[in-house]
Structures are given as structure tokens and as C-alpha cells.
MILUMLUM-740952 format. One record per residue: chain; x, y, z of N, C-alpha, C, O in turn. Coordinates in Angstrom, 1 decimal, always signed. Layout:
N
{r "A"; {X; Y; Z}; {X; Y; Z}; {X; Y; Z}; {X; Y; Z}}
...
END
This chain:
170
{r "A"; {+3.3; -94.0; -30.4}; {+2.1; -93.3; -29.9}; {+2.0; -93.5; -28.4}; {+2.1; -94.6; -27.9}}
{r "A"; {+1.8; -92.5; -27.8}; {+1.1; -92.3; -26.2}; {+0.2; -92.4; -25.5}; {-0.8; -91.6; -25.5}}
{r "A"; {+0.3; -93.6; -24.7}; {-1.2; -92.9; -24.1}; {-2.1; -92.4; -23.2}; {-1.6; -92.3; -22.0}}
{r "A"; {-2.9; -92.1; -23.2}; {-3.2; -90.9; -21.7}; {-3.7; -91.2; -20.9}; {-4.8; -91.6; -21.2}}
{r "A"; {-3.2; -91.1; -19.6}; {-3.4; -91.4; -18.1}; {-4.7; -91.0; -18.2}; {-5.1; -90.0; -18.8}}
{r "A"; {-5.8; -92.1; -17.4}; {-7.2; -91.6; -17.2}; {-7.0; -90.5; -16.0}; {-5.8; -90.6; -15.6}}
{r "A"; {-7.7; -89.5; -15.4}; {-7.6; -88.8; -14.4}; {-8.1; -89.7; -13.0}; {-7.7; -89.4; -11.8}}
{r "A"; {-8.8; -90.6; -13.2}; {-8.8; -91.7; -12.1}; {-7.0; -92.7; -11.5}; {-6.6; -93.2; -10.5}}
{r "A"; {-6.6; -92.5; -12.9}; {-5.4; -93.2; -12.7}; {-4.7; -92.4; -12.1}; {-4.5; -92.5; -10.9}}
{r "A"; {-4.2; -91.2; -13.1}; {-3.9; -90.2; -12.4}; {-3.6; -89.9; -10.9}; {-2.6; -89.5; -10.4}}
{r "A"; {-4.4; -90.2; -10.6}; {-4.9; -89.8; -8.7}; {-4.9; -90.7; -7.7}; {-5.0; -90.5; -6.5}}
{r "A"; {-4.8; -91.8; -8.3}; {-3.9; -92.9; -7.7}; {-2.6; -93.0; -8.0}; {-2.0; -93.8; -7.4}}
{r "A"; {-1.9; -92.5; -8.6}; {-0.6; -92.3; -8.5}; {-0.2; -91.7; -7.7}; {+0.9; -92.0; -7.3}}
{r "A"; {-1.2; -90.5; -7.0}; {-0.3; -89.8; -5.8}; {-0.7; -90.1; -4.4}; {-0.8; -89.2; -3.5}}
{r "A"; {-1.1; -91.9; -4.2}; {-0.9; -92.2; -3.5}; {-0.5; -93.7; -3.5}; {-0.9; -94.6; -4.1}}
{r "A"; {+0.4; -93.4; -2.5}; {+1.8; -94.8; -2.8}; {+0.9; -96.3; -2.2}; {+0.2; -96.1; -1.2}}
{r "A"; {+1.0; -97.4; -2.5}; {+0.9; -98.3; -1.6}; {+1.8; -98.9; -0.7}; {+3.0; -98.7; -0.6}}
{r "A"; {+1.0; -99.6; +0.0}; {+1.4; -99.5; +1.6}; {+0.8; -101.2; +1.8}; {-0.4; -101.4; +1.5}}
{r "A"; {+1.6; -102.1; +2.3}; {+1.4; -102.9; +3.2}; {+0.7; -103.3; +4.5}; {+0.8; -102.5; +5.4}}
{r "A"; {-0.1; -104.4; +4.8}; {-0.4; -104.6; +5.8}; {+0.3; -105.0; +6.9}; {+1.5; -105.2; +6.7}}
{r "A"; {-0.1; -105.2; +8.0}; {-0.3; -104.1; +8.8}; {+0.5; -102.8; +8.7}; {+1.7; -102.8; +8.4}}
{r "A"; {+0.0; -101.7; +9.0}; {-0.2; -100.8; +9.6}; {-1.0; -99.5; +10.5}; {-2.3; -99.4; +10.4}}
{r "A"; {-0.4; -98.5; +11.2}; {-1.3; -97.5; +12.2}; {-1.1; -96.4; +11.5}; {-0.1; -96.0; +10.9}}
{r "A"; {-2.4; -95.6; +11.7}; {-2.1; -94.5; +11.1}; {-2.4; -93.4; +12.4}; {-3.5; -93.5; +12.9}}
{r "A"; {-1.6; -92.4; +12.9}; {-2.1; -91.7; +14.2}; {-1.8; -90.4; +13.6}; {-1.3; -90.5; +12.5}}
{r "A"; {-2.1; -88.9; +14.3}; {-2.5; -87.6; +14.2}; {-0.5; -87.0; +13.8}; {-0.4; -85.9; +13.1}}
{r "A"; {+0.3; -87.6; +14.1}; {+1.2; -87.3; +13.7}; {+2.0; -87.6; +12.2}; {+2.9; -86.9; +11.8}}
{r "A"; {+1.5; -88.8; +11.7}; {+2.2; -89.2; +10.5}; {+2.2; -88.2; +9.5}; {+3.1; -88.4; +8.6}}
{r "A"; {+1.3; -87.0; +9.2}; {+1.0; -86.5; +8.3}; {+2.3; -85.6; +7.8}; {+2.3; -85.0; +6.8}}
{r "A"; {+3.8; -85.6; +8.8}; {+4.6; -85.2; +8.6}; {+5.4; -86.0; +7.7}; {+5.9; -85.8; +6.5}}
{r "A"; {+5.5; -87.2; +8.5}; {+5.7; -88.1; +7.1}; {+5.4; -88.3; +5.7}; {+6.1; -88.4; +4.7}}
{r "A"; {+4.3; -88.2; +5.7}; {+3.6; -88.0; +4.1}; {+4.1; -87.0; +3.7}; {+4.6; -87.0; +2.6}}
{r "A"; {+4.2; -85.8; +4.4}; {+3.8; -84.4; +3.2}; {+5.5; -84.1; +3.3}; {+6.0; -83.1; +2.8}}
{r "A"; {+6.3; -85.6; +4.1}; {+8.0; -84.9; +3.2}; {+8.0; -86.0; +1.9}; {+8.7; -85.9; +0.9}}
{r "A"; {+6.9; -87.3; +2.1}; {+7.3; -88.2; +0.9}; {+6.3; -88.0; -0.3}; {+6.5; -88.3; -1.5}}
{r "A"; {+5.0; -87.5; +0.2}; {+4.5; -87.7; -1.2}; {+3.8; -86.0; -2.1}; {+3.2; -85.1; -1.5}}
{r "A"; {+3.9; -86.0; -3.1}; {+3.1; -84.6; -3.5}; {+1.9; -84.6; -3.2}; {+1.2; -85.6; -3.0}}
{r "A"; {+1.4; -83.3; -3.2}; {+0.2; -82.3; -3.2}; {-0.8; -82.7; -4.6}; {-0.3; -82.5; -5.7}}
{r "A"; {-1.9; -83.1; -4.4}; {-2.8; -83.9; -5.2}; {-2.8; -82.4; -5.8}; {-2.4; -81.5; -5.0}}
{r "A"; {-3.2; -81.9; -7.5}; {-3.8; -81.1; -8.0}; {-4.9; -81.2; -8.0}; {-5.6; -82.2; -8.0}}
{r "A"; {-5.3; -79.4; -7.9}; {-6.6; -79.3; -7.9}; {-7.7; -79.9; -8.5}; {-8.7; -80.3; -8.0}}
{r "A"; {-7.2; -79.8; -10.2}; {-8.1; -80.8; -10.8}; {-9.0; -81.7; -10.3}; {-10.2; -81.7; -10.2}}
{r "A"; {-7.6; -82.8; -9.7}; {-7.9; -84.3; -9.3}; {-8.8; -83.6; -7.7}; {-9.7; -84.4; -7.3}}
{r "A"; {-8.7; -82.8; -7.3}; {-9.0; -82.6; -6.1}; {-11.0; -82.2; -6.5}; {-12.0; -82.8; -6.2}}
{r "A"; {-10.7; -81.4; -7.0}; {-12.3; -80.7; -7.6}; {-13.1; -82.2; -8.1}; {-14.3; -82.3; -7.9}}
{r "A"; {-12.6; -83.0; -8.4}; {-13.0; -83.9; -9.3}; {-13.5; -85.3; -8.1}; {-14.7; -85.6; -7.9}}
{r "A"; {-12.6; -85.9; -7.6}; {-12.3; -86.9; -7.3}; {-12.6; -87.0; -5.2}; {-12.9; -87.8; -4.4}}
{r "A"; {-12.4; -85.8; -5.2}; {-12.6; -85.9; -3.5}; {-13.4; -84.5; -2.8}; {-13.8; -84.7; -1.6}}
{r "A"; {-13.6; -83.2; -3.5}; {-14.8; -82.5; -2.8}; {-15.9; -82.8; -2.6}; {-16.3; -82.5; -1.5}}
{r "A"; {-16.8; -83.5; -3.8}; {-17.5; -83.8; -4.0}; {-18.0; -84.7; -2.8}; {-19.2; -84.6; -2.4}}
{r "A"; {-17.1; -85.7; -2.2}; {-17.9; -86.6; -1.4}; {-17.0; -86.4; +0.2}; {-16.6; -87.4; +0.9}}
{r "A"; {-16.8; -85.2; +0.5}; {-16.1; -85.0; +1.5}; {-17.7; -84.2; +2.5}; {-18.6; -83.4; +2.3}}
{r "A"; {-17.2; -85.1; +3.7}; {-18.4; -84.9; +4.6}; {-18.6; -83.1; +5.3}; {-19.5; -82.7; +6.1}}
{r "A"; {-17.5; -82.6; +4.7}; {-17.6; -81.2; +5.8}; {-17.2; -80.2; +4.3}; {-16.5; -80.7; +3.4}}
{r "A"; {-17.7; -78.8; +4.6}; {-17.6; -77.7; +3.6}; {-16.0; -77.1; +3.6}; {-15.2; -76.7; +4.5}}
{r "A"; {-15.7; -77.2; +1.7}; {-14.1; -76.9; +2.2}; {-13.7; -75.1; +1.9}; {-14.1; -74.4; +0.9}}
{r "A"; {-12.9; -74.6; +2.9}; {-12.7; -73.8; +2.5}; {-11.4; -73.3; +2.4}; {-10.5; -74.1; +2.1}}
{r "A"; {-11.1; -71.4; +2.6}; {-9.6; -71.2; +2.4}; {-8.8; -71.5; +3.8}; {-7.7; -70.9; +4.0}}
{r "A"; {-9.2; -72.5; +4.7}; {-8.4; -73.4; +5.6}; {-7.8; -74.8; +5.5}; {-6.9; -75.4; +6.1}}
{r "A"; {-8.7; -75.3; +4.4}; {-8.8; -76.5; +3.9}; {-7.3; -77.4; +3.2}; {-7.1; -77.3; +2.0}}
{r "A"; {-6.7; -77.9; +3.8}; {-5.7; -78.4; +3.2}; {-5.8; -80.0; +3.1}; {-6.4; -80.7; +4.0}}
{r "A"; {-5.0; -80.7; +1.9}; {-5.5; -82.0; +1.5}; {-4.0; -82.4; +1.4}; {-3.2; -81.6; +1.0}}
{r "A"; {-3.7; -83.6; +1.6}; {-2.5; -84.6; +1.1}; {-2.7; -86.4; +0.9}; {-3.0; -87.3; +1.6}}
{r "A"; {-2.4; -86.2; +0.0}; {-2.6; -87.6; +0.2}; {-1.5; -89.3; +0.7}; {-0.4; -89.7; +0.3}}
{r "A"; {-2.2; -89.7; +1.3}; {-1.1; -90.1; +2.1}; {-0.8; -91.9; +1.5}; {+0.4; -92.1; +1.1}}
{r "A"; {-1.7; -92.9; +1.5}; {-1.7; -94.1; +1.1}; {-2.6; -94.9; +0.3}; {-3.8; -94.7; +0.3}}
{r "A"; {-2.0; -95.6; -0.2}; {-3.7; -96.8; -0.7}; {-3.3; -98.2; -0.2}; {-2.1; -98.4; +0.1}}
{r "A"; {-4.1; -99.0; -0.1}; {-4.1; -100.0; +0.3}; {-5.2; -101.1; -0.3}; {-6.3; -100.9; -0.7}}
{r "A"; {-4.6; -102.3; -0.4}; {-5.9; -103.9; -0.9}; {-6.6; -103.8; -0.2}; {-6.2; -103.5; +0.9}}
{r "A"; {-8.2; -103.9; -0.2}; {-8.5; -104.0; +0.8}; {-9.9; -105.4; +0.3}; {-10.0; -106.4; +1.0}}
{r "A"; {-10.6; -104.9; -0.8}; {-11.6; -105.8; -1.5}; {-11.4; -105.8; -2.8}; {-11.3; -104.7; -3.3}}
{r "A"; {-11.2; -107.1; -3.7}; {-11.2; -106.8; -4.4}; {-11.7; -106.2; -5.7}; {-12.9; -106.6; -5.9}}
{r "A"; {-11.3; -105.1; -6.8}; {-12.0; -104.6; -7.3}; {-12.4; -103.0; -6.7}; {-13.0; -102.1; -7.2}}
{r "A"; {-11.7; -103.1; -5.1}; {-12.0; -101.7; -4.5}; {-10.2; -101.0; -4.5}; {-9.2; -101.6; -4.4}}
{r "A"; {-10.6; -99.4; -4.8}; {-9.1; -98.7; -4.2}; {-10.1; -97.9; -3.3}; {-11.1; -97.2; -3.4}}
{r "A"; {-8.9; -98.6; -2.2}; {-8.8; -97.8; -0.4}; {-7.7; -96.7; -0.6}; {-6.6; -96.9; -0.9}}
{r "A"; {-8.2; -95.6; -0.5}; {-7.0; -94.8; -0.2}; {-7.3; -94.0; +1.3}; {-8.3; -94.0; +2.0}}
{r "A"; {-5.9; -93.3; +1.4}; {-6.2; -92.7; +2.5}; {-5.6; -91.5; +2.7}; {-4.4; -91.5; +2.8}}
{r "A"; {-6.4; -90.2; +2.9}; {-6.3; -88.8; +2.9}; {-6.3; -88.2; +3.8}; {-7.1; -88.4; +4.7}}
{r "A"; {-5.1; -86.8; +4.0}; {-5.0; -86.0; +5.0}; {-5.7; -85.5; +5.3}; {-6.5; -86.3; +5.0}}
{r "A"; {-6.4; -84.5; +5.9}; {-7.2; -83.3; +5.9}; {-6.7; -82.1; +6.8}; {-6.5; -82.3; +8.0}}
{r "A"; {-6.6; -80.9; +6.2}; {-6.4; -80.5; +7.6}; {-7.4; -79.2; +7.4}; {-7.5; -78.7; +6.2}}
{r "A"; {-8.1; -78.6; +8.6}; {-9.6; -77.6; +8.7}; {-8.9; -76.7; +9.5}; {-7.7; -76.6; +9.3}}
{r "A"; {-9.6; -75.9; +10.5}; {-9.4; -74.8; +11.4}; {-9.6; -76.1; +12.3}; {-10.2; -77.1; +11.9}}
{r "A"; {-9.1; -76.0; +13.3}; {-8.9; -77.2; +15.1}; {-9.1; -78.5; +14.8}; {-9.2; -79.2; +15.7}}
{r "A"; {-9.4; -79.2; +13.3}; {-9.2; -80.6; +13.1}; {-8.5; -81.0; +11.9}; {-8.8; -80.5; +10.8}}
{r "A"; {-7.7; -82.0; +12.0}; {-7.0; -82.6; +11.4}; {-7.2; -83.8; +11.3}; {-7.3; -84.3; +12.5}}
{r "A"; {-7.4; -84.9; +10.3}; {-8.1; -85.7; +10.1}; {-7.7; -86.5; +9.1}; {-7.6; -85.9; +8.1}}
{r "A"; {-7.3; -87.8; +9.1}; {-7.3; -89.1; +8.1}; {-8.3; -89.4; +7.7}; {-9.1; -89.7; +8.6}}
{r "A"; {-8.7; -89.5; +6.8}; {-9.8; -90.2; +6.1}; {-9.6; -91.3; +5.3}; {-8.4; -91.4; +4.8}}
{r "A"; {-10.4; -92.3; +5.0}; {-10.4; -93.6; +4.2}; {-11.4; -93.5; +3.4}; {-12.5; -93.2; +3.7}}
{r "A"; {-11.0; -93.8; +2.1}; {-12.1; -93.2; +0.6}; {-11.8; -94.4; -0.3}; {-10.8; -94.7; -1.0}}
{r "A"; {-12.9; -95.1; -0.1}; {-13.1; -96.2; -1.6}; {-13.6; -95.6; -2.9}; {-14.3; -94.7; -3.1}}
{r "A"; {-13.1; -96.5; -3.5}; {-13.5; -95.8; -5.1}; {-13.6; -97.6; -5.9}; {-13.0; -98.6; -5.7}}
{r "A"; {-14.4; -97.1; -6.6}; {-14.4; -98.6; -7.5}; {-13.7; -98.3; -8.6}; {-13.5; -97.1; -9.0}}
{r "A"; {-13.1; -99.6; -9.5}; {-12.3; -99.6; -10.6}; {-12.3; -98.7; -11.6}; {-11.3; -98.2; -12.1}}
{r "A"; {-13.8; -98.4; -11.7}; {-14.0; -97.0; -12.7}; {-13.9; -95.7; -12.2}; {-14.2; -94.8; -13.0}}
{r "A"; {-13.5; -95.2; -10.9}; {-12.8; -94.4; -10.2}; {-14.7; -93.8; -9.4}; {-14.8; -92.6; -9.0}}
{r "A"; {-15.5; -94.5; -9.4}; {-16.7; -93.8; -8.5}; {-16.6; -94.1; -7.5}; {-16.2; -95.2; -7.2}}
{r "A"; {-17.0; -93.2; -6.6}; {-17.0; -92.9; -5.2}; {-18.1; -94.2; -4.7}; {-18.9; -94.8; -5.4}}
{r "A"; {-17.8; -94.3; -3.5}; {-18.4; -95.9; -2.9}; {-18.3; -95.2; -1.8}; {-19.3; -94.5; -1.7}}
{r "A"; {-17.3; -94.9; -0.5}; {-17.3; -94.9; +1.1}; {-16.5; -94.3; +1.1}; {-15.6; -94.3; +0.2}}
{r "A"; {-16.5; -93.2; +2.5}; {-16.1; -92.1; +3.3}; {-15.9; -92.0; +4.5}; {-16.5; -91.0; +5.0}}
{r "A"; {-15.2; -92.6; +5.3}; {-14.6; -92.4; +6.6}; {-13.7; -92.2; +7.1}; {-12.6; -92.7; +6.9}}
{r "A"; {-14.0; -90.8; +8.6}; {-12.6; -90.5; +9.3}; {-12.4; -91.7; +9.8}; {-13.2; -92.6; +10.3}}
{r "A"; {-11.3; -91.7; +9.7}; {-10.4; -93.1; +11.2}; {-9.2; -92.3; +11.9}; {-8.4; -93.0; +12.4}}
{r "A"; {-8.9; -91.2; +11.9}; {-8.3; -90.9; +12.6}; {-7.7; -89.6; +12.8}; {-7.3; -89.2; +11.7}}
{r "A"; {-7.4; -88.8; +13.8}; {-7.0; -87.3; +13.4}; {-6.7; -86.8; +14.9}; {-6.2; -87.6; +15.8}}
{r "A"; {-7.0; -85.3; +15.1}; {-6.8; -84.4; +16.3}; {-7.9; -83.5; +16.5}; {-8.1; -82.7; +15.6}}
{r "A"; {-8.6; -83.5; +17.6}; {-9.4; -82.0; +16.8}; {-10.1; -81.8; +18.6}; {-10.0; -82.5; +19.6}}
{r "A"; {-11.0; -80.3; +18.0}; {-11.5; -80.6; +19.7}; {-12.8; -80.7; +19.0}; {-13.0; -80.7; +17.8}}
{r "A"; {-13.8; -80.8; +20.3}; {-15.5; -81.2; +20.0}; {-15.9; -81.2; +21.8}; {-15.4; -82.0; +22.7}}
{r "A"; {-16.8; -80.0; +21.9}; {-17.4; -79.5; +23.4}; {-16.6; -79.5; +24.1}; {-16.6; -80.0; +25.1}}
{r "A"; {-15.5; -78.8; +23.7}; {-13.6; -78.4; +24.5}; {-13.1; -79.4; +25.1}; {-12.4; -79.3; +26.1}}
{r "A"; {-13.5; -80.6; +24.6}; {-12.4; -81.8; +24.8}; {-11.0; -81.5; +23.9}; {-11.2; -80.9; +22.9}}
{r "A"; {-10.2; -81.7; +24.3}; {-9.2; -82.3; +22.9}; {-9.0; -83.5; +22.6}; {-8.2; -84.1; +23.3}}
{r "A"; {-9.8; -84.4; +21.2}; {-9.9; -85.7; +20.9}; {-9.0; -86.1; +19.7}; {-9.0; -85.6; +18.6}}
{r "A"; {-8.2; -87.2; +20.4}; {-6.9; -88.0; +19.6}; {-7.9; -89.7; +18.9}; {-8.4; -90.7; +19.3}}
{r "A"; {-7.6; -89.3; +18.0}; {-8.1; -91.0; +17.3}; {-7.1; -91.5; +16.4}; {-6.8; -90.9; +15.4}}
{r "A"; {-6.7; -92.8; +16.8}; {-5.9; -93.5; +15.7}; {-6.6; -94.7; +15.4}; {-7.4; -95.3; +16.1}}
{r "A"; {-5.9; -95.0; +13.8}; {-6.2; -96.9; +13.6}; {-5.6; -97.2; +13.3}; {-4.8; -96.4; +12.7}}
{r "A"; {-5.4; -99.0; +13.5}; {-4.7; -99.8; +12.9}; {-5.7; -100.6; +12.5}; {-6.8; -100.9; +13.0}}
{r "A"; {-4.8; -101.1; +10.9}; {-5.6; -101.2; +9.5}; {-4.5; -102.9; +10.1}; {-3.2; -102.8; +10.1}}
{r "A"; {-5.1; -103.9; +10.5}; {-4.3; -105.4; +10.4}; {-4.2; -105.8; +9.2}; {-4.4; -105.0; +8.3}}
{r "A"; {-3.8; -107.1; +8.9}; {-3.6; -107.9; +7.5}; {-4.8; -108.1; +7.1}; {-5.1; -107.6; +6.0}}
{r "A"; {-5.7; -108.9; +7.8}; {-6.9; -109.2; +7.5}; {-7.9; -107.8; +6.8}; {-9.0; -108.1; +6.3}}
{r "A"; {-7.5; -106.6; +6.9}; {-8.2; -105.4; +6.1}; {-9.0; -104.8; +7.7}; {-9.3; -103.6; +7.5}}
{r "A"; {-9.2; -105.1; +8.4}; {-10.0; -105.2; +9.7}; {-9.5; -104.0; +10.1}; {-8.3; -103.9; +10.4}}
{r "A"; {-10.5; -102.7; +10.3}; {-9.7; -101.0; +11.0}; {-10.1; -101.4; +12.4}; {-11.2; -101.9; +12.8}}
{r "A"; {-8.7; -100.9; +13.4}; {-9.6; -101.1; +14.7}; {-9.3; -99.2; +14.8}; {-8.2; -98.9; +14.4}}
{r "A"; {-9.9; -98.4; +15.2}; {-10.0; -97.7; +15.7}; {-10.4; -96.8; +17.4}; {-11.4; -96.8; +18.1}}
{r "A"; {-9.3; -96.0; +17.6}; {-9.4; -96.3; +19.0}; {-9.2; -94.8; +19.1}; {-8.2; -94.2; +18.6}}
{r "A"; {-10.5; -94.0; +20.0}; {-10.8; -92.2; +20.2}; {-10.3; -92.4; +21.7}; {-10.3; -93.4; +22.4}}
{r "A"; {-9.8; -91.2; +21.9}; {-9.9; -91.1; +23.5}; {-9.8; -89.4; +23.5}; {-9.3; -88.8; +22.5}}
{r "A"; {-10.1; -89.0; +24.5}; {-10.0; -87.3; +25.0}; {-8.6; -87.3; +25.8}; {-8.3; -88.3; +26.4}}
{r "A"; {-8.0; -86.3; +25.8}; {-6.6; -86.1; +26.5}; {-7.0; -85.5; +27.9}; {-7.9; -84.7; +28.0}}
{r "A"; {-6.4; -85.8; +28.7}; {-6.5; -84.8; +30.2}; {-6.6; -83.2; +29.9}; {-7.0; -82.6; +28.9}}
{r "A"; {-6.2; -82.6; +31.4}; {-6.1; -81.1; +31.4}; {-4.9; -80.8; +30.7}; {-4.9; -79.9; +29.9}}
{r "A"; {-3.5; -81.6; +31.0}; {-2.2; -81.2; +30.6}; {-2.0; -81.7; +29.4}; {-0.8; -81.7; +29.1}}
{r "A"; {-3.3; -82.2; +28.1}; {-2.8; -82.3; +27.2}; {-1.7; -83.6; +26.9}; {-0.9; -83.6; +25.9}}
{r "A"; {-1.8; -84.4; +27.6}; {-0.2; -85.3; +27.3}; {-0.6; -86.9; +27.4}; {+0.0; -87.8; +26.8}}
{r "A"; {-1.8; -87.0; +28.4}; {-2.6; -88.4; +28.5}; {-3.9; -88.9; +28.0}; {-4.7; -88.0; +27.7}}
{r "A"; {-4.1; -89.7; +27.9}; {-5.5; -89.9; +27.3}; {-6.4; -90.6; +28.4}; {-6.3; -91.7; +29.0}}
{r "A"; {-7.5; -89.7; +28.6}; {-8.2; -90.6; +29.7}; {-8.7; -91.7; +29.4}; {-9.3; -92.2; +28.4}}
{r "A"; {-8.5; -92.4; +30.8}; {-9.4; -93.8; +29.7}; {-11.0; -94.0; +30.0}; {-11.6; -94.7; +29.2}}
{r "A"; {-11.6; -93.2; +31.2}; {-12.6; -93.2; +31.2}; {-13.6; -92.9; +29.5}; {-14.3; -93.7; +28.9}}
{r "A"; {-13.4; -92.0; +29.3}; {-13.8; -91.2; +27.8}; {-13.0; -91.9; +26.4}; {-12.6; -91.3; +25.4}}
{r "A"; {-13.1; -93.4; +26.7}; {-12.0; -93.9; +25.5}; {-12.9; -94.9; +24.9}; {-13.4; -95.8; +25.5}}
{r "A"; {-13.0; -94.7; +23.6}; {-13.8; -95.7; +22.6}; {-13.1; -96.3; +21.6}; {-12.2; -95.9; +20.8}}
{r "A"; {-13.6; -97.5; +21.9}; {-13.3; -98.3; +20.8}; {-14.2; -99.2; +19.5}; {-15.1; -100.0; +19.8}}
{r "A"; {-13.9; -99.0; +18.4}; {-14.8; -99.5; +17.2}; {-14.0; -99.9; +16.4}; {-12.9; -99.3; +16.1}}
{r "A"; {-14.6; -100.9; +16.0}; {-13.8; -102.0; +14.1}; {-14.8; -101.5; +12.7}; {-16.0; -101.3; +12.6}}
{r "A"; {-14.2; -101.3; +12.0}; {-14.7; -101.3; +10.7}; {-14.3; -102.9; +9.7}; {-13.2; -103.6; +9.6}}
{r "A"; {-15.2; -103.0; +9.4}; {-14.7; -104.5; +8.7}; {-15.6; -104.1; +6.7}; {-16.8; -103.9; +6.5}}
{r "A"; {-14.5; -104.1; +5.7}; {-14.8; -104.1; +4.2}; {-15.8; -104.6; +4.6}; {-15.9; -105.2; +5.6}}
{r "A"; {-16.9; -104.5; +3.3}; {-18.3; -105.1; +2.4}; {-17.3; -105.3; +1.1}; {-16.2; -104.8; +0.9}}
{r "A"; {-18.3; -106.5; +0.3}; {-18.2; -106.6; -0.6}; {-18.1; -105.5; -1.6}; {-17.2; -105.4; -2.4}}
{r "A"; {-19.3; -104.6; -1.5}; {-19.3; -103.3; -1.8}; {-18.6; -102.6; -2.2}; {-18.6; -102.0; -3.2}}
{r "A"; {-17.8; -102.7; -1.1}; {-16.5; -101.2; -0.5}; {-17.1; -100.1; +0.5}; {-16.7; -98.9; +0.8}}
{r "A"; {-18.3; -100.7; +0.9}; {-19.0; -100.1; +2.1}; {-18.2; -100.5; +3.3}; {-17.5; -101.5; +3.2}}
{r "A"; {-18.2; -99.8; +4.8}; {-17.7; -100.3; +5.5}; {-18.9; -100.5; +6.7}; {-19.8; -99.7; +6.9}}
{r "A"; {-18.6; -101.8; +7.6}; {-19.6; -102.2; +8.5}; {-18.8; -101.3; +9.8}; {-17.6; -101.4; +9.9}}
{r "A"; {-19.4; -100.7; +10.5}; {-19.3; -100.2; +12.0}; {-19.8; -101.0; +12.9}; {-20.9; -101.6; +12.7}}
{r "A"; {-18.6; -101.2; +14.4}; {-19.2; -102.0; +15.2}; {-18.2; -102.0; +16.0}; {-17.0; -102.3; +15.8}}
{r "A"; {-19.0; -101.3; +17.9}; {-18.2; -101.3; +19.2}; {-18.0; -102.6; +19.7}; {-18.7; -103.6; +19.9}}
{r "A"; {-16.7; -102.3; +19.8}; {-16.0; -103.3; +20.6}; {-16.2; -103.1; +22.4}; {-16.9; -102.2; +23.0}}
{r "A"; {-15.4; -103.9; +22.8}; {-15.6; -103.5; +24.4}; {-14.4; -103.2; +24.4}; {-13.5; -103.7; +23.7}}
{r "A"; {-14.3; -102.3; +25.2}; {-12.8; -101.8; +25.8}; {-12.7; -101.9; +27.3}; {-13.4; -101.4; +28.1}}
{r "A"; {-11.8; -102.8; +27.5}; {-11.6; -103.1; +28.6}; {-10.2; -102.6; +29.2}; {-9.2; -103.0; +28.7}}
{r "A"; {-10.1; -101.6; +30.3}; {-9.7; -101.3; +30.8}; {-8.5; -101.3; +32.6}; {-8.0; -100.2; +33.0}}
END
């Protein structure tokens, strides 16, 4: 006798775990989308429109890239996005019974009031996101540091995440 994958299970399967430390920046998504499959829609309608912060449409592309420990009793995973001018990592908790808990970008490409804004994080051992925005110059290739932010996300118990600037010293 067989038996059948919940659709929560399901959907964690198509994202691999991953080790601490690691960075996630605006380029890895190449990486992912040669190693892991294309979530079905199903799991997609089901599991991640629903609590996605922006309206999706026929630009909307999704992959899924990692999960990670993060609290226990929580799955961290972590998702592509890609829109019209933004591309975007997201971090999506779900509790055991596969409900939605927290939703945040930590990292991507995109522009916003004709900047062009680069954000990456690194996710340390301790579960601790440091994330770090900055705007690129005119030529596209540097990141200014005047316009450069830095913020930690640190797990809840929950699977909520606490926000909080750091100083960036320069």
C-alpha cells in the first residue's frame, strides 16, 4: 500500500536544503534554475500566491531555490521571483502544518525612483539575516556607499521575523 505525499510535503521537496552559513545575492538564481525544478502550479496557487506581497501576473516567474533550519518547528524557505524590473529572493516561513507565518524580501535587483537597487543577505549559522541594499552608480558597476543600508533580521519564536538597522560604517 502507498502513501500520499501531503501537498505541503510535496512543496518542500522542491526545495533542497542548504547549510549554514550562507549568501544569497541577485545572481544565484542561475544557479538554482540549472539545479532545481519549477514548483507546479498547483503548489504555486496554493502555497505561495496567496501570501505574496505584490499582484502576480503574465511576467511573474517563480523558482524555488532553498530551505533552511531556522526555529524549530518552522520551514524557512527561500524563493525566486522574477516581475517586470525586479527580481527578488524572498524568505517564506510556514509552520509544520504547511500555514503561512512570514514573508520577506532579502534580496534581489530592481529599480525604485530610477535608482538601480542591488540587495543581498547572508543567512550566518546562528539563523541571523544580515542584509545589506545599496544603489549602483551611473555606470552601473559600483555601489555607492553613501545610499547603502544595512539591517538584521533575527527568527521569533513564531517564525515571525524581528527587523532592526544596524550602523553601517563606512
Amino acid at each position: 500500500m502507498s502513501q500520499s505525499i501531503s501537498p505541503f510535503a510535496d512543496l518542500l521537496s522542491y526545495f533542497p536544503k542548504a547549510e549554514l552559513p550562507l549568501t544569497i545575492q541577485y545572481s544565484d538564481h542561475h544557479q538554482f534554475s540549472k539545479a532545481n525544478d519549477d514548483l507546479p502550479d498547483p503548489l504555486l496557487q496554493q502555497f505561495i500566491f496567496p501570501n505574496l506581497d505584490f499582484e502576480v501576473d503574465e511576467f511573474s516567474e517563480f523558482l524555488p531555490c532553498l530551505q533552511f533550519e531556522s526555529v524549530k518547528g518552522i520551514h524557512t524557505l527561500v524563493l525566486w521571483t522574477a516581475r517586470l524590473m525586479r527580481y527578488s529572493f524572498y524568505l517564506i516561513n510556514f509552520d509544520e502544518q504547511g500555514r503561512f507565518l512570514h514573508l520577506q524580501e532579502i534580496a534581489g535587483f530592481y529599480t525604485e525612483d530610477d535608482q538601480l537597487i542591488n540587495k543581498m543577505a547572508h543567512i550566518d549559522v546562528t539563523g541571523h539575516i544580515y542584509i545589506l541594499e545599496g544603489t549602483l552608480d551611473d555606470s552601473h558597476h559600483e555601489v555607492n556607499p553613501v545610499h547603502t543600508k544595512k539591517w538584521m533580521l533575527e527568527f521569533l519564536p513564531d517564525g515571525n521575523l524581528r527587523k532592526s538597522e544596524v550602523n553601517l560604517e563606512l
